[in-house]
VOLOPA-130963 format. One record per residue: residue in one letter; x, y, z of N, C-alpha, C, CB in turn. Coordinates in steps of 0.1 Angstrom, whole numbers, plus 2048, in hexadecimal, padded with zeros to 3 digits. Glycine has a CB too. Layout:
BEGIN
AXYZXYZXYZXYZ;...
END
This chain:
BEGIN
X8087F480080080080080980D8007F780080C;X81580E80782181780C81F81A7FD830812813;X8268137FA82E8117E68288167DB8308017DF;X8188127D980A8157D38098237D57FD80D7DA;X80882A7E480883C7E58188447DF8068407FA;X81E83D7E482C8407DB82A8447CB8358337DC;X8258377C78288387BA81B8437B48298297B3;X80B8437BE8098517B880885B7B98038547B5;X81685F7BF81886E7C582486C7B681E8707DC;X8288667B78328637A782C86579D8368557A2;X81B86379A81986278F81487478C80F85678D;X80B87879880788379881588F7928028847A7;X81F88D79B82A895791831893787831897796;X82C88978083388477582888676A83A875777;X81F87E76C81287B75D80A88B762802867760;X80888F76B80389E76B8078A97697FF8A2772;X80F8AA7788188B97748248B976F81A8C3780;X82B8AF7688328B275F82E8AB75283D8B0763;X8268A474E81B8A07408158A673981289A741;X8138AD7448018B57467F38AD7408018C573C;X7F68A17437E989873F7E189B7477EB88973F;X7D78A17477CB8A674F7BF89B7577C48B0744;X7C18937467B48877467B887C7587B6879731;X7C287B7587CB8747687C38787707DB87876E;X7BF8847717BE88E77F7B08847877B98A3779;X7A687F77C79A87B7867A586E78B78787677F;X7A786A7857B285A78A7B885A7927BD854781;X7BC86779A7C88667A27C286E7B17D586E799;X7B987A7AF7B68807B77A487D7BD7BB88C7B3;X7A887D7C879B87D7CF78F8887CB79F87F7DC;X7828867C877C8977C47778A07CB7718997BD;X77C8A07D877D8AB7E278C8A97E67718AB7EF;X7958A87E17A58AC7E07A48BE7E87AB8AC7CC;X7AC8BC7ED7B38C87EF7C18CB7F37AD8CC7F7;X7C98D57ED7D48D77E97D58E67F57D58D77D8;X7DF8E37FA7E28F18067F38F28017DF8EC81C;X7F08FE7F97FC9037F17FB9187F87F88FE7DA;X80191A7FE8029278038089307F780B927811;X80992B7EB81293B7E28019407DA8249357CF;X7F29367DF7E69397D77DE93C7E37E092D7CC;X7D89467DC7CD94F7E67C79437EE7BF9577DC;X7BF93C7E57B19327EC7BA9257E879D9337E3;X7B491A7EE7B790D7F27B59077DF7A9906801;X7BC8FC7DD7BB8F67D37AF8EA7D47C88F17D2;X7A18EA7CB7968E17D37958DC7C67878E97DC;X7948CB7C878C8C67B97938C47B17838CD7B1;X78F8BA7A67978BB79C7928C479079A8AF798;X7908CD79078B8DB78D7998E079177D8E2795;X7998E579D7A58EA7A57B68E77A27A38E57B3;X7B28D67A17BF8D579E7CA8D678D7BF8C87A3;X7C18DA7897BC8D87767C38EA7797A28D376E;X7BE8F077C7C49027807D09027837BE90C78D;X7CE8F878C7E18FA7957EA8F67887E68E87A7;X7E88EF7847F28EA7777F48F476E7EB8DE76E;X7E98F776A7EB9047627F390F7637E1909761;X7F39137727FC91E77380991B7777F792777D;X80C90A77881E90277882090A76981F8E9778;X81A90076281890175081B90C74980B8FF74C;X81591A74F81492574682292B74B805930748;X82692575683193275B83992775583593876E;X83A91875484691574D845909746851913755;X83E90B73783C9007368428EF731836904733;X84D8F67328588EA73185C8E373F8668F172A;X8548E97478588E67578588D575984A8EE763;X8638CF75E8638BF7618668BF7718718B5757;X85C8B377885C8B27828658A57868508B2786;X8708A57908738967968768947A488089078F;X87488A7A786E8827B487F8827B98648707B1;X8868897C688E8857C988C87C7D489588D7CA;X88687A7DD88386F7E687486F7EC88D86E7F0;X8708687F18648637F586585C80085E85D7ED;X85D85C80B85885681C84985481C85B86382A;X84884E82283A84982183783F82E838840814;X82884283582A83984181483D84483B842852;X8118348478008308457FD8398397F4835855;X7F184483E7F084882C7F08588287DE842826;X7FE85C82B80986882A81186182081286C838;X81986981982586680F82687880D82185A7FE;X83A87781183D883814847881802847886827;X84788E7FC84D88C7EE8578987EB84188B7E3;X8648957EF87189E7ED8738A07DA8818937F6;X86E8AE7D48708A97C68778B97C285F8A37BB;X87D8B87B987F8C27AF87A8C579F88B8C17AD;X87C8D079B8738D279087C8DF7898618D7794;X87F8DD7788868E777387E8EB7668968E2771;X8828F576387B8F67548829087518638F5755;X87690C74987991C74386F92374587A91D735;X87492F74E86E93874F86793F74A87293C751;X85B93F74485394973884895073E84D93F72B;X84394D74C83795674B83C95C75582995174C;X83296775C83396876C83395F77882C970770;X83795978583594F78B839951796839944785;X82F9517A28359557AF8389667B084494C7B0;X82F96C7A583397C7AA84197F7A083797D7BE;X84597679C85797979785197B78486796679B;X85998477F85698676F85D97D76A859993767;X85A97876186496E75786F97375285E96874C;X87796C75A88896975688996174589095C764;X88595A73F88795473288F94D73588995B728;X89794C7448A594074689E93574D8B4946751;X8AA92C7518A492075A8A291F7648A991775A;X89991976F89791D77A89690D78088A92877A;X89790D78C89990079289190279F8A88FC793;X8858F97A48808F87AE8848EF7B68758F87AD;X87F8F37C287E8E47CE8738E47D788C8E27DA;X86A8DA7D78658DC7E18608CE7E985C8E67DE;X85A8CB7F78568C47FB84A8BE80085B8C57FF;X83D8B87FC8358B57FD82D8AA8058368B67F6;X8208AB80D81C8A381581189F81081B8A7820;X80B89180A80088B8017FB88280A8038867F3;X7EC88680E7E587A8167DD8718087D6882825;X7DD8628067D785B8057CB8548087DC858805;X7BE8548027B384D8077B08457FB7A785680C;X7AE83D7FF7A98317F87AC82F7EA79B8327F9;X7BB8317E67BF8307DE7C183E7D37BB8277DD;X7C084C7DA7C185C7D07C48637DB7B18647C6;X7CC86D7D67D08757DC7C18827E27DC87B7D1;X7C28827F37B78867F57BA8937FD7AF87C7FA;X7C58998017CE8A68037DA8A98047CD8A980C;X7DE8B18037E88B88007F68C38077E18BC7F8;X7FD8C28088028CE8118118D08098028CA825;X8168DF80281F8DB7FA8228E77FD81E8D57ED;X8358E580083B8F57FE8488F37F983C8FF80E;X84A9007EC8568FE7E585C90E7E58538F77D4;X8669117DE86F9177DC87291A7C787A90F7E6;X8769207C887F9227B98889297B687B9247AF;X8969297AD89F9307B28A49307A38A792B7BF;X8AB93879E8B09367928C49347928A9943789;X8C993679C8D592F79E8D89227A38DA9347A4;X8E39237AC8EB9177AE8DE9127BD90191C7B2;X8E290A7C38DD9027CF8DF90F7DB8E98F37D3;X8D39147DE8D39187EF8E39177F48C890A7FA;X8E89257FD8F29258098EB9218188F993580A;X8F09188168EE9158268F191F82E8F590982B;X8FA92982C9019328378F5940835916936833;X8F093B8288E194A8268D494582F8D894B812;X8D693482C8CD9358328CB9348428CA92E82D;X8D69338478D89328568D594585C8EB92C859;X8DB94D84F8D795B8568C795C8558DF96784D;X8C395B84E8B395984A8AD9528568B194F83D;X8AE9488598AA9478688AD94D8728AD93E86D;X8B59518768B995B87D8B596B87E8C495987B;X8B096D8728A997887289C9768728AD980869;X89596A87188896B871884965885881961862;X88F96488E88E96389688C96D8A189295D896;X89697889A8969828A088B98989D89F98789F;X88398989287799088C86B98B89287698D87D;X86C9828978639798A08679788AF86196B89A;X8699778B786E9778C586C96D8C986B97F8CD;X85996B8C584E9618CE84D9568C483C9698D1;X8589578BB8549468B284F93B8BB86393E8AB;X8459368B284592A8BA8409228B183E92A8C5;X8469118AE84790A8A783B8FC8A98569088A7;X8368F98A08248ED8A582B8E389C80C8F289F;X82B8D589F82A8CC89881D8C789182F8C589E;X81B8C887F80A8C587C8108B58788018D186C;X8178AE87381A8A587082589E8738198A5867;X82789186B83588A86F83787A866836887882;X83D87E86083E86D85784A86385883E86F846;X84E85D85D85D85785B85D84685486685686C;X86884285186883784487883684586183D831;X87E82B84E88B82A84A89183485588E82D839;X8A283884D8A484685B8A28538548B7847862;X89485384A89186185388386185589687184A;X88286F85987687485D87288385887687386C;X86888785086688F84E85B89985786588C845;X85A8A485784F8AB85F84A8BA85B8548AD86E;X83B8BE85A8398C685782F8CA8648368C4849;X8348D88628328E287082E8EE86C83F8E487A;X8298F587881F90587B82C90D880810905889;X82E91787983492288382A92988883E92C87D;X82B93088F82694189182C94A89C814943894;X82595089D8329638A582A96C89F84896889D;X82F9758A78299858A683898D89E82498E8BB;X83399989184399C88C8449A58998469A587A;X84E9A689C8519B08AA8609B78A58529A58BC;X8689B28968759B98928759B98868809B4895;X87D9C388287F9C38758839B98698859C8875;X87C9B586087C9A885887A9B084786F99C85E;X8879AA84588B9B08388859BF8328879A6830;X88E9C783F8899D583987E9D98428849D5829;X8729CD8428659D38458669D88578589C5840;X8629E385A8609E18688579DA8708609EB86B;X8589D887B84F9D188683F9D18838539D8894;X8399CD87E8299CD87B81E9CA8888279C0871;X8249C389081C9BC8998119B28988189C489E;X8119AE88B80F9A488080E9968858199A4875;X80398F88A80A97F88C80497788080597689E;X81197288181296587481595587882096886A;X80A94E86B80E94487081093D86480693E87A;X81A93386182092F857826927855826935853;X82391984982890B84783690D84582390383B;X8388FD84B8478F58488488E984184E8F0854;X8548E983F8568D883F8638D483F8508D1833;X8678C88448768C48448748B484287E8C8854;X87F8AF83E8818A383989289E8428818A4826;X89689884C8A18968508A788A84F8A0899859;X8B388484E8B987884C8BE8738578C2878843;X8BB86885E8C686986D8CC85C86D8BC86B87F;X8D885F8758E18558768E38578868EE85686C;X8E484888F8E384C8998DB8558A58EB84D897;X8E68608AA8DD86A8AD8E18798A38DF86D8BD;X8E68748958E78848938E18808888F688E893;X8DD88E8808DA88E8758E389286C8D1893875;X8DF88C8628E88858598EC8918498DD875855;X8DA8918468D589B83F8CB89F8438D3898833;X8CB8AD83A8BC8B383D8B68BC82E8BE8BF84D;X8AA8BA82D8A38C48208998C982889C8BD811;X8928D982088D8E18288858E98208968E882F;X8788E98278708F881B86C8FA8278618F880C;X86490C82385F91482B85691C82786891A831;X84A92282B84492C82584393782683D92B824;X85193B81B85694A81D84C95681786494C816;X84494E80F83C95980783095B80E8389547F9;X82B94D81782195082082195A82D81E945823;X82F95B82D83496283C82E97283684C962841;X83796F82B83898082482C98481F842982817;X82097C81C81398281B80A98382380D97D814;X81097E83080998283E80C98C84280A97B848;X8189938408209A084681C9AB83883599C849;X8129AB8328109B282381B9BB8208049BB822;X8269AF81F8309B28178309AD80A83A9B081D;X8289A780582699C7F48189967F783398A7F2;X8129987E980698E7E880797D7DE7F99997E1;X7FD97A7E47FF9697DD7F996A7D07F795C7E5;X7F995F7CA7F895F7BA7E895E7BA8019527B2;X7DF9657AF7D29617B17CD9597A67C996E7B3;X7D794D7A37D394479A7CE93C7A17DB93F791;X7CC9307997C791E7A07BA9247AC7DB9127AC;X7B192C7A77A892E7AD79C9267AD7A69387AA;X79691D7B278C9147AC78091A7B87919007AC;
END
């Protein structure tokens, strides 16, 4: 059963959003699906809903290819570590088109019922250079700690398979410091995670990471979200 949800969290990013075979979509998804993607105003609902979401992968790139770098799975969760590259051509995420290559990552949480994907929880990134600095991103935490005082971190999930374990979690805090430029709002936010860790022993081994930076930043109306994939 593990293997079966595996392979359609595989198929969904392969025969869909990078196919764009549409006709899959009743095959795969449940018809009250829902997709909790924070860069879209409203919730992804249906396969109506999910048929939009594609569209706006598609228009911004439509040479965009998705691949599966690893996968966990444990009752009926399957966590999906993937990347996705293609060409820049439309607007996407608020950013104008570059006409160069762009390279995503992101990490995803797919509940299974009764054989279709029946929700959703997905947060990525995109970047048109080399791999993330770890030493950027360490300042980046560090300033969003100080921007927050009262962080405080909720566990919503937890999957593990082998040595790792992945987890997707709640921040929230009040802004009480300056965060990128913006001054203190007094703004509380609250805002998805997710991590994927490798362990050996007691340390960890590896680690991959999203965050929702755009959701932070459209709570502090510093950026708005995209008002596509509206269903």
């Amino acid at each position: 059963m593990i293997e079966d949800n595996k392979a359609l969290i595989r198929r969904w990013l392969d025969e869909i959003l990078t196919q764009e075979d549409l006709q899959k979509i009743v095959e795969l998804f449940a018809p009250n699906y829902v997709l909790h993607d924070s860069n879209f105003i409203q919730k992804v609902h249906g396969h109506e809903g999910i048929a939009q979401y594609v569209a706006t992968f598609r228009a911004a790139s439509p040479d965009l290819c998705f691949a599966v770098e690893d996968q966990i799975a444990e009752r009926d969760m399957v966590v999906t570590r993937w990347t996705a590259s293609g060409t820049h051509r439309e607007e996407f995420l608020g950013v104008p088109p570059t006409g160069s290559q762009i390279t995503m990552s992101g990490i995803e949480f797919d509940r299974v019922i009764d054989g279709k994907i029946d929700e959703a929880w997905v947060s990525y990134h995109f970047f048109t250079d080399s791999a993330l600095d770890p030493e950027r991103v360490k300042r980046v935490l560090t300033m969003i700690q100080e921007a927050f005082p009262d962080l405080h971190l909720a566990q919503a999930d937890s999957v593990s398979e082998g040595d790792k374990v992945a987890f997707r979690w709640m921040m929230s805090g009040t802004h009480q410091g300056e965060l990128l430029g913006v001054a203190p709002t007094g703004e509380q936010v609250a805002v998805m995670g997710m991590d994927i860790v490798r362990i050996g022993g007691d340390e960890i081994l590896d680690y991959w990471g999203e965050f929702d930076v755009m959701g932070m930043l459209r709570q502090l109306g510093i950026t708005s979200p995209s008002e596509r994939a509206e269903s």
